[in-house]
SEPAVO-961867 format. One record per residue (C-alpha): residue number from 1; residue in three letters; y, x, z. Coordinates in pm, whole numbers. Layout:
N
(pt NUM 'ALA' (Y X Z));
...
END
This chain:
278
(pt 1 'UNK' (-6666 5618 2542));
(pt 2 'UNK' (-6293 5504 2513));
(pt 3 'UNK' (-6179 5194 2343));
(pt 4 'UNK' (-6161 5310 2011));
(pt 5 'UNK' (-6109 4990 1843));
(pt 6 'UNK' (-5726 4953 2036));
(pt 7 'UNK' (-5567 5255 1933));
(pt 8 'UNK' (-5341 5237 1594));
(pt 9 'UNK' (-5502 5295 1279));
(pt 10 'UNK' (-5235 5596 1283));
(pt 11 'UNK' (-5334 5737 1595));
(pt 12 'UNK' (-5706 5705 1504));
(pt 13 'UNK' (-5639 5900 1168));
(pt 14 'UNK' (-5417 6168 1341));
(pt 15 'UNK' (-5759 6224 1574));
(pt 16 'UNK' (-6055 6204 1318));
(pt 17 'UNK' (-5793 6490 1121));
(pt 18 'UNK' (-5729 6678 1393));
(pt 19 'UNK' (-6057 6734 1648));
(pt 20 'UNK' (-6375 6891 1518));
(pt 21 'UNK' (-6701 6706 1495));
(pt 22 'UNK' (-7000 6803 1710));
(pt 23 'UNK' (-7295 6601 1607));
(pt 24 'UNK' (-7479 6345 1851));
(pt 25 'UNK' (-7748 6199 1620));
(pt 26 'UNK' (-7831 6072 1276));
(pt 27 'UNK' (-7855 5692 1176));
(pt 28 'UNK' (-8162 5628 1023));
(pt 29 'UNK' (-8111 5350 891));
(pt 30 'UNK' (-7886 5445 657));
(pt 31 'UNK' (-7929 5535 275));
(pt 32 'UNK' (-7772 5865 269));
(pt 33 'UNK' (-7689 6125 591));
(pt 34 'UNK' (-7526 5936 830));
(pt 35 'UNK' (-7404 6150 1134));
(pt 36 'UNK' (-7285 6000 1477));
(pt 37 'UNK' (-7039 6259 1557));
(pt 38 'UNK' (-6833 6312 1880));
(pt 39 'UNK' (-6433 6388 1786));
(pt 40 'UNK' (-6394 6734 2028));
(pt 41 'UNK' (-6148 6961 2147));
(pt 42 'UNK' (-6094 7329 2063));
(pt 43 'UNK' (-6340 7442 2323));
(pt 44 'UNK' (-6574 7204 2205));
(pt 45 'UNK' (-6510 6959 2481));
(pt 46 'UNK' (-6570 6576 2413));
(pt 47 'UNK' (-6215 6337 2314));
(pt 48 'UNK' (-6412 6043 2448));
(pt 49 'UNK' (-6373 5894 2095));
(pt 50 'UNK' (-6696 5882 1821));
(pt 51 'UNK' (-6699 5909 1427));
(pt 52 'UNK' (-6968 5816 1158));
(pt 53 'UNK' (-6925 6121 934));
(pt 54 'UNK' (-7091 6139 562));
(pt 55 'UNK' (-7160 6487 403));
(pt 56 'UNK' (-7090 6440 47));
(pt 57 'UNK' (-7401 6717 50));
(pt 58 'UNK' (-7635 6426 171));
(pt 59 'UNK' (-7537 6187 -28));
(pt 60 'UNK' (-7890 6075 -254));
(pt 61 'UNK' (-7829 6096 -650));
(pt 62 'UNK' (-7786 5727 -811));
(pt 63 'UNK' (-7814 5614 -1179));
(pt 64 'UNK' (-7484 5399 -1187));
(pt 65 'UNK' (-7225 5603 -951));
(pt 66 'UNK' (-7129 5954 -1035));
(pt 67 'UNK' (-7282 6203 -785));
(pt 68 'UNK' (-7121 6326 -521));
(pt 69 'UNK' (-6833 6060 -509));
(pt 70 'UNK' (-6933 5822 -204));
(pt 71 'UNK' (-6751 5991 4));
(pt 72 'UNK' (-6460 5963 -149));
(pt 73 'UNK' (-6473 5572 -193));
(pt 74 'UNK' (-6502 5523 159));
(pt 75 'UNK' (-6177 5671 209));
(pt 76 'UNK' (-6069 5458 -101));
(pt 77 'UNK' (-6199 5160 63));
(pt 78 'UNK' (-6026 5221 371));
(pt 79 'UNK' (-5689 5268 158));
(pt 80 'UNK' (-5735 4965 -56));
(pt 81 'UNK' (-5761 4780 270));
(pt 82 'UNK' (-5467 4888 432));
(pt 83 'UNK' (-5273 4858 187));
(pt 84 'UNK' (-5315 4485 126));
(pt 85 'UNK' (-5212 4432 494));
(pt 86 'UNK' (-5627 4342 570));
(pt 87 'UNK' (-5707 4551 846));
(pt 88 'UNK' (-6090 4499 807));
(pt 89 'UNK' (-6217 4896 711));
(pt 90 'UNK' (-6223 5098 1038));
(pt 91 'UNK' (-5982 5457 976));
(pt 92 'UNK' (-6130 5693 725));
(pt 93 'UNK' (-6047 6013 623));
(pt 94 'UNK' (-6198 6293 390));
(pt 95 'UNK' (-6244 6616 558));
(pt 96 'UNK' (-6439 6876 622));
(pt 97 'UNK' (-6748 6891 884));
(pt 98 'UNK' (-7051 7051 1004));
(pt 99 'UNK' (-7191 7039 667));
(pt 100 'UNK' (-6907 7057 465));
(pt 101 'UNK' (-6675 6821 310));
(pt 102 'UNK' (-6741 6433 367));
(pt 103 'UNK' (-6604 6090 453));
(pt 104 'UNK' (-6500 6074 850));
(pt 105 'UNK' (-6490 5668 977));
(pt 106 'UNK' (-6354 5553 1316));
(pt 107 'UNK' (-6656 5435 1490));
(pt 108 'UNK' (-6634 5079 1531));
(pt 109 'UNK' (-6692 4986 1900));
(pt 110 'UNK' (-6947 4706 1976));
(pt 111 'UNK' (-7057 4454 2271));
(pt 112 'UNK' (-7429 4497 2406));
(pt 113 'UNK' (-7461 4215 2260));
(pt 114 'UNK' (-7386 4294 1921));
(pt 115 'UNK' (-7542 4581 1910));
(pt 116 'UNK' (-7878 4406 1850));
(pt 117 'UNK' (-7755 4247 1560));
(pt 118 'UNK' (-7447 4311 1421));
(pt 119 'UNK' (-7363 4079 1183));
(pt 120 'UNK' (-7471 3752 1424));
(pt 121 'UNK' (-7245 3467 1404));
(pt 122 'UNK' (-7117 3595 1044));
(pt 123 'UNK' (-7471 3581 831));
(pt 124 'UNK' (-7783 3395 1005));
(pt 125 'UNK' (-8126 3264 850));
(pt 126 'UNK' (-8091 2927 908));
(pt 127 'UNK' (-8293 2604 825));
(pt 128 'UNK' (-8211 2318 625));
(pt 129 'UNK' (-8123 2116 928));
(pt 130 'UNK' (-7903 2400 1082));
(pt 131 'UNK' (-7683 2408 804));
(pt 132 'UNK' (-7412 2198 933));
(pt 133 'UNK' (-7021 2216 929));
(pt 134 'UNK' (-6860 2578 984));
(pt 135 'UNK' (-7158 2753 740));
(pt 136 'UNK' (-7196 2812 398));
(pt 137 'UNK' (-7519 2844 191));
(pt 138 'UNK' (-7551 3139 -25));
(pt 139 'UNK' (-7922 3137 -118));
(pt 140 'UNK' (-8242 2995 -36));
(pt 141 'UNK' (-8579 3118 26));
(pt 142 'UNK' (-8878 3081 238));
(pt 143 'UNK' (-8959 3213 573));
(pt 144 'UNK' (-9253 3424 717));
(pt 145 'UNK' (-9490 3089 820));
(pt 146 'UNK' (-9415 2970 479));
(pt 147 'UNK' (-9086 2750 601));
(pt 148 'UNK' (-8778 2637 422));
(pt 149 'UNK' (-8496 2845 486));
(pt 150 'UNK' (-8137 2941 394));
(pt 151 'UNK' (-7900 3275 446));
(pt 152 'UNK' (-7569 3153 479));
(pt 153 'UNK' (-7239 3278 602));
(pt 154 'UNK' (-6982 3152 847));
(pt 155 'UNK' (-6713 2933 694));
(pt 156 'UNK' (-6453 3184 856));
(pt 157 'UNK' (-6069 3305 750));
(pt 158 'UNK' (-6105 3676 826));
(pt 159 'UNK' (-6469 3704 634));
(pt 160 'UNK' (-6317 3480 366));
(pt 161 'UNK' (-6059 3764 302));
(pt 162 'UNK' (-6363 4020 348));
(pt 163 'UNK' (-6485 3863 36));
(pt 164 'UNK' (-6184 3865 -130));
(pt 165 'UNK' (-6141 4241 -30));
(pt 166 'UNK' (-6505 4286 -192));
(pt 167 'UNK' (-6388 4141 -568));
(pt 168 'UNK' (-6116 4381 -519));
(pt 169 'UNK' (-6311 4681 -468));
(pt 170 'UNK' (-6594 4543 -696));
(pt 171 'UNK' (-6847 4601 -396));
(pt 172 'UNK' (-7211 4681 -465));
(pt 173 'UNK' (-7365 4669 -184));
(pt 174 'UNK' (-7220 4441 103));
(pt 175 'UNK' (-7498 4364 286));
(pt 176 'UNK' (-7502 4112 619));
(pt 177 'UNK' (-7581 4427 877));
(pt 178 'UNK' (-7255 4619 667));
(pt 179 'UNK' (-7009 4355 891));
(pt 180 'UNK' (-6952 4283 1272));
(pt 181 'UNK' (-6694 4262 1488));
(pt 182 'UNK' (-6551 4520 1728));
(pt 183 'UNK' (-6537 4498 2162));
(pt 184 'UNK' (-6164 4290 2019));
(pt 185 'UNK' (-6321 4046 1846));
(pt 186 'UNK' (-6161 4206 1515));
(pt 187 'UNK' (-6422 4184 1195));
(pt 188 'UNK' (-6503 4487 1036));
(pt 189 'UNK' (-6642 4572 757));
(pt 190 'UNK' (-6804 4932 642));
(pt 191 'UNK' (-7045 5156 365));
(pt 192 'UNK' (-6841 5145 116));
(pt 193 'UNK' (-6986 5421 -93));
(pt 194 'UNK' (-7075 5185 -356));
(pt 195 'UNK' (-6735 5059 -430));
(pt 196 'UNK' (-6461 5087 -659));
(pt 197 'UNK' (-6683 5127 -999));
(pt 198 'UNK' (-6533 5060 -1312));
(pt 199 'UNK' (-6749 4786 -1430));
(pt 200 'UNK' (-6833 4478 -1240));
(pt 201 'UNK' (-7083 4561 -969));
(pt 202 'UNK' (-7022 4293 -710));
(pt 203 'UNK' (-7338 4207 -486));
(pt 204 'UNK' (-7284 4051 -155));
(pt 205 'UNK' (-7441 3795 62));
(pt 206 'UNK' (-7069 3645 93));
(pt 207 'UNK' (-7102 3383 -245));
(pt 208 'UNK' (-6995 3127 -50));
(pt 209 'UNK' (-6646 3080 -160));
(pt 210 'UNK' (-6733 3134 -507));
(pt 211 'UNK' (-6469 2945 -733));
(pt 212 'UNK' (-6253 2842 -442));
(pt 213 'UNK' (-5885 2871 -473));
(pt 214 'UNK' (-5771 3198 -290));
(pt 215 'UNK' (-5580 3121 85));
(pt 216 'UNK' (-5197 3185 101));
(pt 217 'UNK' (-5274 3484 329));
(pt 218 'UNK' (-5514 3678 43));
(pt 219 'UNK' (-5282 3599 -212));
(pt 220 'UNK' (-4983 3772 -1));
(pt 221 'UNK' (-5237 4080 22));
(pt 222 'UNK' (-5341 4103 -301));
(pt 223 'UNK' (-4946 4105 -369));
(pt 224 'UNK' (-4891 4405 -134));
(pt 225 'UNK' (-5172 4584 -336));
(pt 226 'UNK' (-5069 4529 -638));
(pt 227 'UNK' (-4748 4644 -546));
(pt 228 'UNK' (-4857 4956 -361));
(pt 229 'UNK' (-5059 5070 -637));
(pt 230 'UNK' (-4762 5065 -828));
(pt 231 'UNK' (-4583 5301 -593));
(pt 232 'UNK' (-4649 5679 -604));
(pt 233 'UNK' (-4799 5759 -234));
(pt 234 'UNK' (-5059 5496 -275));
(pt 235 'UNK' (-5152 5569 -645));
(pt 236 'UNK' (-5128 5928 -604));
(pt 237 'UNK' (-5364 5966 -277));
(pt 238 'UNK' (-5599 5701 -467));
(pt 239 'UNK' (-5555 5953 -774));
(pt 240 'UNK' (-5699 6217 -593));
(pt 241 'UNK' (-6037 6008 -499));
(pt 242 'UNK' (-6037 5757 -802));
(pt 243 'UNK' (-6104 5851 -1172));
(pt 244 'UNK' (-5795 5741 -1411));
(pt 245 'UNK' (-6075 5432 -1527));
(pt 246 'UNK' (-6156 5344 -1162));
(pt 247 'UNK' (-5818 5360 -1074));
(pt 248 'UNK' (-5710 5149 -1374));
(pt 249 'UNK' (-6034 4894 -1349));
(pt 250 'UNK' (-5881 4851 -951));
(pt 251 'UNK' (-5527 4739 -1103));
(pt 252 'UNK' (-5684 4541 -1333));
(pt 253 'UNK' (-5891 4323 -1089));
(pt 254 'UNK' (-5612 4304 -821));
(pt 255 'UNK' (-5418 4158 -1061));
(pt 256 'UNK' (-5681 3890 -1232));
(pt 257 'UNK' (-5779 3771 -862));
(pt 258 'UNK' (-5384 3713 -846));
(pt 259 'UNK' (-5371 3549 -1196));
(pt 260 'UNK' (-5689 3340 -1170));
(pt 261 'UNK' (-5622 3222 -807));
(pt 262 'UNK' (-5970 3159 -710));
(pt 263 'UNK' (-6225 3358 -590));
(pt 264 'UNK' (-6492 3447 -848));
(pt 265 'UNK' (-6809 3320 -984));
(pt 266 'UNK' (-7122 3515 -931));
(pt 267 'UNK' (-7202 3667 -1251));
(pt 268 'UNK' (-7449 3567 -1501));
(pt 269 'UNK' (-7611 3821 -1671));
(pt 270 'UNK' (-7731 4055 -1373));
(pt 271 'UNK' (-7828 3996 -1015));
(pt 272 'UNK' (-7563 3897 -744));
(pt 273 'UNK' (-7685 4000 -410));
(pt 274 'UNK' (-7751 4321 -245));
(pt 275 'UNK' (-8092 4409 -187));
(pt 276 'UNK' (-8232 4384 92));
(pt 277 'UNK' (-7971 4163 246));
(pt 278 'UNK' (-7967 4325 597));
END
């Protein structure tokens, strides 16, 4: 397959809008229907560029998120992220497929290596005694032979503004194997159907900023959100995939981050982290 990752973020959204998608397999590991799709041509020949598409129509009900919506918070993820200037949610678009309308993602483009494990060198098991400079400790636990261990995080700039792209979208589900980087080296970050509640639903396995005062670069982003939510493109195309509460709640946070410069505290009365966390 082409190098997906190097094209534009415009040039990938013109394609996954444009071709039609011809299934190649399902991903079983996912919660919901996951389809690998191939991006084809009229006569149904391959573009040499792949999709993840998600049929709203196999999406599984849940007790806290309004049915059928997923979909459209993946595309709202991917907007929130652009417009902060982040660049860490592959393209996404909200179309319809094979099995009818549902959230179409750029296909994020991995090493061999990676492919084995995703999320290495961002979120590790460690033990005690590998917990040294460049990692941060997010919880501890013991291993299979009854050992000490600890899930931590790398101490990095573009997963630090992951996290901070996570308050923003109030993120309930951002699990270690939910981040890797692409054949570029650029982090990327994706399932994002459990975003963009109105109520506080943060759970991730990236608490290891928690209280720290936000980076120069986040608080420029969050500045470009908030204004861009202000602006009538942005908040109308959000409109269209946000209730008037979500939408609202989304200001709201964006502009508390801002206010309380510092990233925030895991919250008290409920659990923090996703489960499982791969």
């Amino acid at each position: 397959m082409s190098d997906g990752p190097l094209l534009t973020d415009e040039a990938a959204l013109e394609l996954l809008g444009r071709h039609d998608l011809a299934p190649v397999g399902v991903l079983t590991e996912a919660s919901n229907l996951t389809l690998l799709v191939d991006l084809v041509d009229g006569d149904g020949r391959p573009t040499g560029h792949r999709a993840v598409y998600k049929p709203v129509r196999g999406e599984r009900p849940l007790a806290d998120f309004p049915a059928g919506t997923l979909a459209a918070r993946e595309v709202a993820a991917y907007l929130v992220s652009a417009a902060a200037g982040w660049d860490l949610v592959p393209p996404t678009v909200l179309r319809d497929g094979p099995m009818g309308p549902g959230s179409v993602q750029w296909w994020v483009r991995q090493t061999e290596e990676r492919l084995a494990d995703p999320s290495e060198g961002l979120v590790e098991v460690l033990t005690p005694d590998q917990l040294g400079p460049g990692w941060l400790a997010v919880v501890s636990g013991t291993g299979a032979d009854g050992e000490d261990v600890v899930v931590a995080h790398a101490d990095d700039p573009d997963l630090r503004s992951m996290a901070v792209l996570d308050a923003v979208l109030t993120n309930a589900d951002r699990k270690a194997s939910h981040l890797t980087r692409d054949v570029t080296g650029r982090l990327r970050g994706f399932d994002h159907g459990l975003c963009l509640h109105a109520q506080d639903k943060l759970r991730t396995v990236l608490w290891g900023w928690a209280g720290a005062p936000l980076r120069d670069p986040d608080r420029a982003a969050l500045r470009s959100l908030q204004e861009a939510l202000g602006r009538p493109p942005t908040h109308a195309v959000l409109a269209g995939l946000l209730s008037a509460e979500e939408l609202d709640a989304l200001a709201s946070r964006t502009g508390q981050l801002l206010a309380a410069g510092a990233m925030p505290l895991p919250p008290g009365g409920r659990y923090p982290l996703p489960w499982p966390l791969w």
